[in-house]
N, C-alpha and C positions, 0 to 999 in steps of 0.2 A: 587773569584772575582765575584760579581754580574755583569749579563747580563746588558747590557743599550742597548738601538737605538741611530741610525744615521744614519744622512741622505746622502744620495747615497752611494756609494762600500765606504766597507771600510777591513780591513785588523787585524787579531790580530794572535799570535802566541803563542802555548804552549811548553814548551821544558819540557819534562820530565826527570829527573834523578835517576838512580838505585842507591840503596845505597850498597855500597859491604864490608866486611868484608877484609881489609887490610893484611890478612895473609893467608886467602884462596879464596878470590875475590868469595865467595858466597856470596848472596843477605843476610842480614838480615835487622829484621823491626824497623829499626828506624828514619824514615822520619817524625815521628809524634814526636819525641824526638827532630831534626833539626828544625823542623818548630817552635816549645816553645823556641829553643834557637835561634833562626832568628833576625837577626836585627828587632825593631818594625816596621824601615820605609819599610823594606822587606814583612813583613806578608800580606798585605790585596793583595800582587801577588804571594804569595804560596799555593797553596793548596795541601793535600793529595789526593792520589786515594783509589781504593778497594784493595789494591794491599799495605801492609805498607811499605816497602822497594821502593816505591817509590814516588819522593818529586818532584812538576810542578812547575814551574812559568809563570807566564803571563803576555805578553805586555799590554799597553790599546790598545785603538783603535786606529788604522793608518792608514793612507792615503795609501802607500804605502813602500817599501822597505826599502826605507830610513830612513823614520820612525820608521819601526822597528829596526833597525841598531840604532837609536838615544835612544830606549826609552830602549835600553837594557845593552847601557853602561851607567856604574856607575855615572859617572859625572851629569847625567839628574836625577837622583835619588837623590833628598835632605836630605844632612846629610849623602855621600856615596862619598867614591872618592877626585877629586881634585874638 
């Protein structure tokens, strides 16, 4: 996700996720494998790290909490959800 401005506090959130192997819960590297197979309207808030067994997502910009709580359920994401 490219950086933007805005004006006064503003607020965004990254969640990181490990990818683990289902039968021994060790890390393997396929986060770059989950992100090609991502919904399209998903991608331009995932990115990869240095690290391939791990797959981010990111809010946009918010105001606050609540925000973030809005912009992370499904339903605010078009073409996702109810």
């Amino acid at each position: 996700m490219e950086f933007t401005s805005s004006s006064g506090y503003s607020l965004g959130v990254e969640i990181e996720f490990q990818v683990l192997d289902i039968k021994d819960l060790n890390l393997v590297p396929f986060a770059p494998l989950l992100l090609e197979q991502a919904p399209k309207i998903l991608r331009p808030r995932l990115s990869l790290e240095f690290i391939k067994s791990i797959l981010e997502i990111q809010t946009g910009i918010c105001d606050d909490l609540r925000d973030v709580e809005n912009d992370q359920r499904p339903r605010h994401l078009p073409g996702i959800g109810h």
